[in-house]
SEDRENKOL-212924 format. One line per field, with one value per residue (C-alpha): x, y, z. Coordinates in pm, 1 decimal, padded with zeros to 6 digits. Example, Ala and Ser with C-alpha at 12.3 -4.5 7.8 and 13.67 -1.06 7.14 Angstrom:
2
px: [01230.0, 01367.0]
py: [-00450.0, -00106.0]
pz: [00780.0, 00714.0]
! end
This chain:
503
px: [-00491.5, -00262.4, -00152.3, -00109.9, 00093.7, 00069.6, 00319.6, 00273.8, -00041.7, -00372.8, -00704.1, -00720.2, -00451.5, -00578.5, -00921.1, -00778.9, -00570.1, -00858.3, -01086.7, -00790.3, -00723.7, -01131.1, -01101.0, -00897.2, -01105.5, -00786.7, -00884.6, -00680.1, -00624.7, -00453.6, -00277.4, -00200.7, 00160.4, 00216.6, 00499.8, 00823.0, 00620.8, 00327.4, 00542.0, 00727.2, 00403.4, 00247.6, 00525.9, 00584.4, 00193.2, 00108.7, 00273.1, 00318.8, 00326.3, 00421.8, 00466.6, 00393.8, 00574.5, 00405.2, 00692.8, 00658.9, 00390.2, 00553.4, 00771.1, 00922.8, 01211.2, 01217.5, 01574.7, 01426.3, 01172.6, 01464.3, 01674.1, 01411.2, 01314.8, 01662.7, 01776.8, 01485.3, 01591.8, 01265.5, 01205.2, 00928.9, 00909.5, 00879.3, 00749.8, 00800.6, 00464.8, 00503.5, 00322.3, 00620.5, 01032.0, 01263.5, 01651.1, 01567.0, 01311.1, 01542.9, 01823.0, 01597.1, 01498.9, 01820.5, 02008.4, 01678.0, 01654.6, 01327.9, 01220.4, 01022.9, 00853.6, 00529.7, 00363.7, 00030.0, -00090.2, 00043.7, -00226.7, -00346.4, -00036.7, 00036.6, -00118.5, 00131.6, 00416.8, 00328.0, 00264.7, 00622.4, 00762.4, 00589.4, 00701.1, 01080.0, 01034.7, 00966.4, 01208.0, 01490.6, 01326.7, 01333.4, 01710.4, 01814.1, 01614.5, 01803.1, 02130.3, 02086.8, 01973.6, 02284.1, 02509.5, 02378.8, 02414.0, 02772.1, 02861.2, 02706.6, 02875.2, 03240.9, 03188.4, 03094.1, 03371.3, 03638.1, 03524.4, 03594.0, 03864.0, 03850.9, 04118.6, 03899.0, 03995.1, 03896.3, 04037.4, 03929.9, 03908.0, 04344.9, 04401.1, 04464.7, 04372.2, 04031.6, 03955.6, 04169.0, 04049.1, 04211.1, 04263.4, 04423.7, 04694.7, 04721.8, 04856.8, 05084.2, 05207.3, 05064.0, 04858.3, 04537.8, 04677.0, 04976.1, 04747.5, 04551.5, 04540.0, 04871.0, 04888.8, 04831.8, 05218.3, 05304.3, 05004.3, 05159.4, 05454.2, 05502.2, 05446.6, 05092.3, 04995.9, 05071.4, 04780.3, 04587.9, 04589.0, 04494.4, 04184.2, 04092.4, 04128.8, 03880.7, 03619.9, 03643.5, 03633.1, 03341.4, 03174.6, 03079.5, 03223.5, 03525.0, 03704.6, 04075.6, 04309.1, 04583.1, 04928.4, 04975.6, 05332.4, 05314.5, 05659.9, 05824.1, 05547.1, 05339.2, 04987.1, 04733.8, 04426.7, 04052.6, 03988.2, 03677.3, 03656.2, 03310.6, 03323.1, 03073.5, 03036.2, 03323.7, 03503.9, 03621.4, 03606.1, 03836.8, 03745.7, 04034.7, 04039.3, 04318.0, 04237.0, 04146.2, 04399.3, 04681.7, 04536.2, 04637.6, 04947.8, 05049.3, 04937.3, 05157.2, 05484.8, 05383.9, 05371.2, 05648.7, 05854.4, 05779.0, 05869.2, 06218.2, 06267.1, 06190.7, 06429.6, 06695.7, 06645.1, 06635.9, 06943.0, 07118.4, 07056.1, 07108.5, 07443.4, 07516.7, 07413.1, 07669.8, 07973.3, 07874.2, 07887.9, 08264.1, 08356.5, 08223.0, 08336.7, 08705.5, 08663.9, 08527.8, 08862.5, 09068.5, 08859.9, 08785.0, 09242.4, 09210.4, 08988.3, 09209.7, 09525.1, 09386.7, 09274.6, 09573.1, 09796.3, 09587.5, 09575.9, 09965.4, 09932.1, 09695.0, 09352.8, 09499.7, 09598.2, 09580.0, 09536.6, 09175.7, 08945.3, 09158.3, 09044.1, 08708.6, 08691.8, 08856.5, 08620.8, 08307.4, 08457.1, 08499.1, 08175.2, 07999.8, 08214.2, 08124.4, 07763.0, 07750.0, 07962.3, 07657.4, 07435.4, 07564.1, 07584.7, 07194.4, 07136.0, 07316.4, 07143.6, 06899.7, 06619.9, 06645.5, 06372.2, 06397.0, 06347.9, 05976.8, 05690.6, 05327.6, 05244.5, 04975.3, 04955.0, 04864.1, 05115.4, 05412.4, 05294.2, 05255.6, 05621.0, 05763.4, 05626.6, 05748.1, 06095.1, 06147.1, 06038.4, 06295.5, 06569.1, 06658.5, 06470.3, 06145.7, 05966.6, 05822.7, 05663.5, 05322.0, 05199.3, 04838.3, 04744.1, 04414.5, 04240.2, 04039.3, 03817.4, 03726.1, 04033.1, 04364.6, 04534.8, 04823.3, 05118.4, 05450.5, 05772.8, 06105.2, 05942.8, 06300.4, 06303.0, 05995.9, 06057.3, 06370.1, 06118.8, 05862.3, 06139.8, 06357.7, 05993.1, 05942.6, 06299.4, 06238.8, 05961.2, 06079.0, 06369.2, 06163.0, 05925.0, 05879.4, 05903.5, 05570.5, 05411.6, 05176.0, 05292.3, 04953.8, 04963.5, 04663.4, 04561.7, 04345.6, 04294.6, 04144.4, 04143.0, 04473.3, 04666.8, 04736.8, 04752.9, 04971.3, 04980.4, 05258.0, 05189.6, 05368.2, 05348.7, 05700.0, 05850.3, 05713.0, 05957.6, 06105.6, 05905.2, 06249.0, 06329.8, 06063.7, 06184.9, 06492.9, 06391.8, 06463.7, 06768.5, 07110.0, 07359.6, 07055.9, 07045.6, 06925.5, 07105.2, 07464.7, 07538.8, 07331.4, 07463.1, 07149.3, 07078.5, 06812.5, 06508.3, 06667.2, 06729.0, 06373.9, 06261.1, 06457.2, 06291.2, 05945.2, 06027.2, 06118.0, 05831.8, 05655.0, 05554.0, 05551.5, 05647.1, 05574.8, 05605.1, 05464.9, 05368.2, 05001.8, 04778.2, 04537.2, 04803.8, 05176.6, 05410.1, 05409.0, 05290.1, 05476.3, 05234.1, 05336.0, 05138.9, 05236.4, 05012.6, 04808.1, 04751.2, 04417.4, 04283.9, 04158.6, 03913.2, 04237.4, 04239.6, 04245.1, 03960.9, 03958.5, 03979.5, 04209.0, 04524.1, 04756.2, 05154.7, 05294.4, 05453.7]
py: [-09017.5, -09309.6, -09379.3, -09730.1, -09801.7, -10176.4, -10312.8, -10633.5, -10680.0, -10880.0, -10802.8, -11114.2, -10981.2, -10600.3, -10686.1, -10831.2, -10506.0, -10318.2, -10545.9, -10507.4, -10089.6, -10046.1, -10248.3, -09955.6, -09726.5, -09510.6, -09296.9, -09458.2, -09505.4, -09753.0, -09715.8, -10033.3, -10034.3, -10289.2, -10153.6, -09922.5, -09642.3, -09668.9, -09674.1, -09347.6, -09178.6, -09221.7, -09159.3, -08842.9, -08701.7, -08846.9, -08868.4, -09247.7, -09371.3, -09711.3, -09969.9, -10336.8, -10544.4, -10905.2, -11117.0, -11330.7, -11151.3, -10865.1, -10806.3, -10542.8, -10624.8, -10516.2, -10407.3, -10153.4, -10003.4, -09933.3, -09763.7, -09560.9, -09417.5, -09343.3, -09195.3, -08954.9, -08894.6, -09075.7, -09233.8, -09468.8, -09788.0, -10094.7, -10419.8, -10760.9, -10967.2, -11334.3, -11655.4, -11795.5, -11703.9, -11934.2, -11924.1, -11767.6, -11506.8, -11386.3, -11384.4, -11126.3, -10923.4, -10826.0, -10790.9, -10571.7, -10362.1, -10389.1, -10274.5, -10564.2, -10898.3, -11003.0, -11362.2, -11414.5, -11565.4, -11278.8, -11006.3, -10963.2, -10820.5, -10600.2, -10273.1, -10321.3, -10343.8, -10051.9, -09881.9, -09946.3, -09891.4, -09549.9, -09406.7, -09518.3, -09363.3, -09068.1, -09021.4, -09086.5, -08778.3, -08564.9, -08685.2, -08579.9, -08244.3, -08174.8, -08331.8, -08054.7, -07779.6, -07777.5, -07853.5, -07523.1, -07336.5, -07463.4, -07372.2, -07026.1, -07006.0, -07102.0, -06866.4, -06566.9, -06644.6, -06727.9, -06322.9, -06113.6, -05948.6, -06095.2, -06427.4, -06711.3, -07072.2, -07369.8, -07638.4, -07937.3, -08088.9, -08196.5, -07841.9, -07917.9, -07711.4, -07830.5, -07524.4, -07164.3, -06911.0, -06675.5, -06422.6, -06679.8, -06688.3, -06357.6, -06344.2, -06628.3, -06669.9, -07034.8, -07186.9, -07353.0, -07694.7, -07657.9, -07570.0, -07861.1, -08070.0, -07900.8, -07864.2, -07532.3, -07458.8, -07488.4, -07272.1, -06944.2, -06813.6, -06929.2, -06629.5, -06579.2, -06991.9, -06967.5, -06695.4, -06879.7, -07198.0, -07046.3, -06870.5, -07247.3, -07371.1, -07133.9, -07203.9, -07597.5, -07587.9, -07312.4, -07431.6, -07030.1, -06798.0, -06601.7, -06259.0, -06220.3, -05935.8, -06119.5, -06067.1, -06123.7, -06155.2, -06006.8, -06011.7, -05887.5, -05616.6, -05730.2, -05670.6, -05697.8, -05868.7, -05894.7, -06305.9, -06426.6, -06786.6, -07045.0, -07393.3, -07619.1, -07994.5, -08113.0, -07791.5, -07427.8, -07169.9, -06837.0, -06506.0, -06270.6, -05910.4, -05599.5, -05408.7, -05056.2, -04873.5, -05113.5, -05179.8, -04788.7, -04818.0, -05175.1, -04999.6, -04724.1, -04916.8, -05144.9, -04861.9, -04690.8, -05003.2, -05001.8, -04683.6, -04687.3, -05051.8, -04909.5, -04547.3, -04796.9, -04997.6, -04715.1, -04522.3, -04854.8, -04890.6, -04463.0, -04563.9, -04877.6, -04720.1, -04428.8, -04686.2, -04973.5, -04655.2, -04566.9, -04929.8, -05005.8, -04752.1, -04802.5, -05185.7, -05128.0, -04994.3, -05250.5, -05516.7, -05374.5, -05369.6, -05725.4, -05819.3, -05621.3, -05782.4, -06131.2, -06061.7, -05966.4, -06205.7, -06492.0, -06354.3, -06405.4, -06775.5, -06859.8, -06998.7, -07370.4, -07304.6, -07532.2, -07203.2, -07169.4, -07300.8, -07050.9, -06775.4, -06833.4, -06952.4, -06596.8, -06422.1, -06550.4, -06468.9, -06074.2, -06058.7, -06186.0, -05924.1, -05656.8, -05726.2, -05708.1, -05362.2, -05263.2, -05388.0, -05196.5, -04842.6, -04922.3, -04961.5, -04620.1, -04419.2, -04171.3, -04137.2, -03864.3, -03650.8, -03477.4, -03834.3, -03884.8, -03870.8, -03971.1, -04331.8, -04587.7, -04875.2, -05154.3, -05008.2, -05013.2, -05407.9, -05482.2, -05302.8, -05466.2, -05801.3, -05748.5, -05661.6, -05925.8, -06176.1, -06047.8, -06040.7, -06403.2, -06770.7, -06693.7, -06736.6, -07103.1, -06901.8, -06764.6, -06469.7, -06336.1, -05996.7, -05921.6, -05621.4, -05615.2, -05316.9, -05127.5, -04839.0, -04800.4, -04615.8, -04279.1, -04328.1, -04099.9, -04192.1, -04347.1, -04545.5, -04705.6, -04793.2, -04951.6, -05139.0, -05311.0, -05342.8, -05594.7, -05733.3, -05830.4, -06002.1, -06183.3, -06323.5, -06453.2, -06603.0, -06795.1, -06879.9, -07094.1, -07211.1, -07501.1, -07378.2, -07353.8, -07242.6, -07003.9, -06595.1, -06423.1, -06057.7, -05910.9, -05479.7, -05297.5, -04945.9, -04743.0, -04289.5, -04398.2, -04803.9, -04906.3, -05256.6, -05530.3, -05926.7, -06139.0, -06499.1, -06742.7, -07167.2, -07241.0, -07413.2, -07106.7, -07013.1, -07174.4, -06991.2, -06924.1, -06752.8, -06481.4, -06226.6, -06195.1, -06131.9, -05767.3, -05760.6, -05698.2, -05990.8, -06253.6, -06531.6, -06887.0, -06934.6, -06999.7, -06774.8, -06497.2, -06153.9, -06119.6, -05733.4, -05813.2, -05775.6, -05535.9, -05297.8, -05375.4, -05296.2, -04931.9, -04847.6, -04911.0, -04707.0, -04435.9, -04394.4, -04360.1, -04733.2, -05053.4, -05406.7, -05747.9, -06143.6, -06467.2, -06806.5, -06922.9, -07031.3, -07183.0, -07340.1, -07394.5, -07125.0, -06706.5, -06370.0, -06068.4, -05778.6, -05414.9, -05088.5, -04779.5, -04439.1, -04281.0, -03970.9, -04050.9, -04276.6, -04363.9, -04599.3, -04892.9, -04945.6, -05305.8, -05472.0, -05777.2, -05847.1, -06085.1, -06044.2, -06352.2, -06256.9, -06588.3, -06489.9]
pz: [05035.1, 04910.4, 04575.6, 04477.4, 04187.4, 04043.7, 03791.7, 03590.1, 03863.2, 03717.5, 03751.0, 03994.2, 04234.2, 04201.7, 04344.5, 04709.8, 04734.9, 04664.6, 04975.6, 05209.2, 05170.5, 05184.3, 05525.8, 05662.5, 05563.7, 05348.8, 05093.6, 04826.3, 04423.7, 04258.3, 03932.0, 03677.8, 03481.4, 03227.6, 03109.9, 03122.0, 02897.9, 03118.7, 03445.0, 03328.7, 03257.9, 03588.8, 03836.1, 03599.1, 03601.2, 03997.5, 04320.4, 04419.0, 04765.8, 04711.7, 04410.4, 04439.7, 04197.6, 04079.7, 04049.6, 03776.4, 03614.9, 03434.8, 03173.8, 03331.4, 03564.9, 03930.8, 03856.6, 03607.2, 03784.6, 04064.8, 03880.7, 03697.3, 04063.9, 04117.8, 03787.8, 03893.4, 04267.5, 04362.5, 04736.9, 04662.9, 04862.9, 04645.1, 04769.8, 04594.0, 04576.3, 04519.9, 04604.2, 04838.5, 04920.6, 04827.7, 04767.2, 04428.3, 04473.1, 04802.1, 04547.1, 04277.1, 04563.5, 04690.8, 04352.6, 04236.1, 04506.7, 04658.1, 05006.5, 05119.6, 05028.5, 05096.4, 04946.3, 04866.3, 05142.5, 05405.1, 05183.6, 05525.9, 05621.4, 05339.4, 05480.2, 05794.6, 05525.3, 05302.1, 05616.9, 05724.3, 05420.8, 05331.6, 05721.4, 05598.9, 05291.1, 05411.7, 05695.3, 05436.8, 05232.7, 05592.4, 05651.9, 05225.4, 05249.4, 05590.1, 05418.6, 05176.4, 05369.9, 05627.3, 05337.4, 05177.2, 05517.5, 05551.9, 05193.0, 05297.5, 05623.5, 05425.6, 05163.6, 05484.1, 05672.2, 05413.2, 05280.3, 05601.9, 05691.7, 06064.5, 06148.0, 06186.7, 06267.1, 06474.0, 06674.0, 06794.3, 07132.6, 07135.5, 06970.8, 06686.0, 06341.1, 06142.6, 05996.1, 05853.1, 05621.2, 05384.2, 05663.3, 05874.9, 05595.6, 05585.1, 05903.6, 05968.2, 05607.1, 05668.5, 05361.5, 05476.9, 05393.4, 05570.0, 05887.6, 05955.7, 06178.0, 06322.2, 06697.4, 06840.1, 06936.6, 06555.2, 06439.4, 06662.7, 06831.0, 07174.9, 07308.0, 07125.1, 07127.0, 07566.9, 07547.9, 07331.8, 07500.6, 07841.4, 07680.9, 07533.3, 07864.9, 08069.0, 07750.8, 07811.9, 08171.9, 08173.2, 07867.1, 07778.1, 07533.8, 07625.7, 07451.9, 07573.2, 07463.3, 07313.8, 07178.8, 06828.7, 06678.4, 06304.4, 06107.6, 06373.8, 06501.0, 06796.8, 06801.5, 07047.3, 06898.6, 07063.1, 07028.1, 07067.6, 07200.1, 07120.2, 07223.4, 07070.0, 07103.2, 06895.6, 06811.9, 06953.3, 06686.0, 06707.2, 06578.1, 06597.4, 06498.2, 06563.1, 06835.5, 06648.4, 06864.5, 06737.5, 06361.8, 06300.3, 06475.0, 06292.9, 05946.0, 06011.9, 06100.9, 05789.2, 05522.4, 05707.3, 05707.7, 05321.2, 05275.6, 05453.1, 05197.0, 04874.5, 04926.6, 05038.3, 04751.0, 04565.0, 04681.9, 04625.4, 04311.2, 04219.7, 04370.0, 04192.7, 03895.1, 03926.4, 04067.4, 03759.6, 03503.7, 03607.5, 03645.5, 03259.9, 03110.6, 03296.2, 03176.0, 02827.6, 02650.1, 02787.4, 02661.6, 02298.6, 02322.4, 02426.8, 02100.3, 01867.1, 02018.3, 02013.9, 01643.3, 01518.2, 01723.3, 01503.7, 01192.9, 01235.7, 01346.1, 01063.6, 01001.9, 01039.2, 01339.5, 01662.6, 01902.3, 01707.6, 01940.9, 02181.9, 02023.7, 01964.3, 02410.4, 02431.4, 02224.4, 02417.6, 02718.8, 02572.0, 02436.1, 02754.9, 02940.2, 02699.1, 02765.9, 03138.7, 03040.7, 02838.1, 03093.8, 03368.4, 03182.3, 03092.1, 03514.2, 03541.5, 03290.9, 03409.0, 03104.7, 02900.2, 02860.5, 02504.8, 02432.5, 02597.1, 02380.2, 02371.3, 02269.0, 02235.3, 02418.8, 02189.7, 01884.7, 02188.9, 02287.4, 01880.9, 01763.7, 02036.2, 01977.0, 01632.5, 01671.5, 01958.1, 01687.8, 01410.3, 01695.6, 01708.9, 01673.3, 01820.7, 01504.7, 01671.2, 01941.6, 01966.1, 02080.2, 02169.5, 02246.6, 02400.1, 02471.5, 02726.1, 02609.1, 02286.1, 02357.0, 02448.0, 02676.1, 02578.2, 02797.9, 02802.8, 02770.8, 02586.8, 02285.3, 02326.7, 02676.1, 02699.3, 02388.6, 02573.3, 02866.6, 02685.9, 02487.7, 02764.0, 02958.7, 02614.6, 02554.2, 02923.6, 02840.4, 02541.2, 02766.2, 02997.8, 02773.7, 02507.2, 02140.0, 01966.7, 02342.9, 02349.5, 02495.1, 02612.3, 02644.5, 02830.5, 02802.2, 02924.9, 03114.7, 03328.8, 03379.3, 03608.0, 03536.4, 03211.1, 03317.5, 03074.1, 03168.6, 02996.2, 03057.9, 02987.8, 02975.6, 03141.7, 03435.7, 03658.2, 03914.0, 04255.7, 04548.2, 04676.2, 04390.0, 04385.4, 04621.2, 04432.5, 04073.4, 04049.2, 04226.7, 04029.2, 03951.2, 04046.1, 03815.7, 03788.0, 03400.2, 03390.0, 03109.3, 03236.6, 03388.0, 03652.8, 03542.7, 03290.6, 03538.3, 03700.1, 03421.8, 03333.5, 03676.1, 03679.2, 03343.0, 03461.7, 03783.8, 03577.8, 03363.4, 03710.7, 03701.9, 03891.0, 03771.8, 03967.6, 03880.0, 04015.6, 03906.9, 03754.9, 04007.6, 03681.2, 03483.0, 03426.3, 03371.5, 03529.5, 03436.3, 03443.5, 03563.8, 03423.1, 03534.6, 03368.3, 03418.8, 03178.7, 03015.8, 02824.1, 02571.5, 02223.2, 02046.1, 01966.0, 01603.4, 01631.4, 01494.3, 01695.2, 02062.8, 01991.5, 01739.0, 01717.6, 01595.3, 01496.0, 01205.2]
! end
């Protein structure tokens, strides 16, 4: 059944359509718009097959009626009827977008055209609807493959990288970007891309899938792996997956490998802590001499005198010394435990917020606390201590960060993690940089001593707690992540989820 739709058409060009369709012997009805109201209201109530536009006779450009079809995602064929083609009427057709042109004395031939036109029409709808239909798979398969656990990449026919999920990454410590398109010998060790590449080389020359055992070098642990190879017209994809005798084995080494770092780490710092305490408290009187020498040495010299801006270089240089002093007796300290008592979560975050901002100039910066939830957690420990803790994070902050920028603190809890984000807007920090944070005597600032983090780090770790930091992956700057255990929980007496401290 075809549906003609006229525009601009008379009554006097209508009736030889009409003879010529009745000819063929099509079931067919015609429709009649005279305008852009009338055309909207059709194509919106009835299906159209095809539109013949009287050029000429309407006042409704072809240019409109093409564009209305594809503001609306419509594949209608529209044919240009006129009484002869010249330079100008070729002209309108191609800048209006019509499909074909037929004059009034080739009516005879106008059921060939719309014939044409209707099959063309509706193999472009076939090729769209299949368009979107492998699209969707392929947006399925990407989101399936980039979820499991399982390495999965593919190469194409010179070896080189086209595809590398999350997994993939896991692995080699290689970002997806940094993957494609590289050759094969830069993706793996030699050892590993050797066993590869003779596994690739039976699947091309027997065009079948192949699974090889091979050997997988994994920081430093080899691991065999069961690779499965599948060759397809332009592509070979890899699924690779720990052979479950070797998973164990590799997760064992791994957590024992942890293990071994963090008592190191550990016992380093115990000892540190116990040589630092012995050194500062050797170095301490000497210095606190030196100041009361110095003093007194220019009181006798005078105010006017030109050994001033000696004393106060001397000074600075004391006072930073008797801060790393300080610093180091903090690292050595064990924490004291007549001093641990219950405390709430969001009062700790709030009076530290608080005091950090009558410390020094941080009145220009904001901060945000959010609680995730409608309670907060009841943690134990040294109301002291962990005040330095967030303290220390936020003068770090502030640090790196433009004045007026925005500090968000993030809480919330479960029966286990009390769980507190400090985010920042800053520079972030240098990937190379990461590793180090924690350790003593690190420092990117010139003036600083390096044991900030570090005495930060040992507090958490005594309260039982863990501490990490890395850059935004939304937005410029880092968060420090803080996880300290719980001991229950009550409905928080904040009112708000949110509670800005800007004053």
């Amino acid at each position: 059944n075809l549906t003609v739709l006229l525009v601009g058409a008379s009554e006097a060009f209508e009736l030889p359509v009409r003879r010529i369709l009745q000819t063929c012997r099509i079931e067919f009805t015609i429709e009649n718009a005279r305008d852009y109201d009338e055309l909207k209201e059709i194509i919106g109530r009835k299906h159209c097959n095809v539109i013949l536009y009287c050029y000429k006779s309407s006042s409704l450009s072809a240019s409109a009626v093409s564009g209305l079809l594809q503001s609306r995602g419509m594949e209608i064929p529209v044919i240009l009827i006129c009484s002869g083609i010249n330079d100008d009427v070729a002209a309108y057709a191609i800048s209006s977008g019509v499909h074909n042109i037929v004059t009034d004395f080739e009516t005879e031939r106008l059921i060939t055209v719309i014939d044409s036109e209707i099959r063309n029409s509706e193999k472009k709808i076939r090729n769209r609807s299949t368009e979107i239909i492998r699209s969707g798979i392929e947006e399925k398969y990407k989101l399936l493959i980039e979820s499991i656990d399982d390495v999965f990449f593919a190469l194409d026919m010179n070896l080189k990288c086209v595809y590398w999920n999350k997994a993939a990454e896991n692995l080699t410590r290689m970002t997806a970007k940094s993957a494609m398109l590289r050759p094969l010998a830069e993706l793996f060790p030699n050892e590993t891309s050797a066993e590869i590449e003779n596994a690739l080389y039976e699947v091309l020359l027997n065009k079948h899938p192949v699974t090889k055992n091979v050997t997988v070098i994994n920081e430093n642990r080899k691991c065999n792996h069961q690779m499965s190879f599948f060759p397809s017209k332009y592509v070979i994809s890899v699924l690779s997956r720990e052979a479950p005798e070797d998973k164990i084995t590799c997760q064992l080494q791994k957590t024992q490998e942890q293990m071994k770092l963090q008592l190191a780490q550990s016992q380093e710092l115990r000892l540190l802590g116990q040589l630092t305490s012995g050194v500062a408290h050797e170095v301490r009187n000497p210095l606190n001499a030196i100041s009361v020498v110095i003093e007194a040495l220019f009181q006798e010299l005078g105010e006017n005198s030109e050994y001033q801006v000696y004393k106060e270089h001397i000074f600075t240089h004391v006072d930073r010394l008797k801060r790393l002093m300080q610093d180091l007796l903090e690292l050595g300290k064990p924490m004291e435990k007549s001093k641990v008592v219950s405390l709430y979560s969001l009062d700790l975050i709030r009076e530290s917020v608080a005091l950090w901002k009558s410390s020094g100039p941080h009145q220009n910066f904001r901060v945000m606390i959010e609680n995730e939830g409608t309670s907060e957690a009841i943690l134990r420990g040294n109301p002291l201590k962990l005040q330095q803790v967030f303290m220390n994070i936020l003068e770090n902050a502030s640090q790196h960060s433009e004045e007026n920028s925005l500090i968000r603190i993030s809480h919330n809890h479960d029966e286990t993690w009390c769980t507190i984000r400090i985010q920042d807007e800053g520079n972030g920090i240098k990937p190379e940089y990461l590793q180090h944070l924690f350790e003593p005597f690190f420092t990117t600032r010139k003036r600083g001593t390096g044991l900030g983090l570090a005495i930060v780090k040992h507090i958490v770790e005594v309260h039982r707690g863990t501490i990490s930091m890395g850059n935004n992956t939304d937005r410029p700057g880092c968060t420090v992540v803080i996880k300290l255990p719980t001991v229950g929980n009550r409905v928080s007496v904040l009112s708000e989820k949110s509670i800005p401290l800007n004053r």
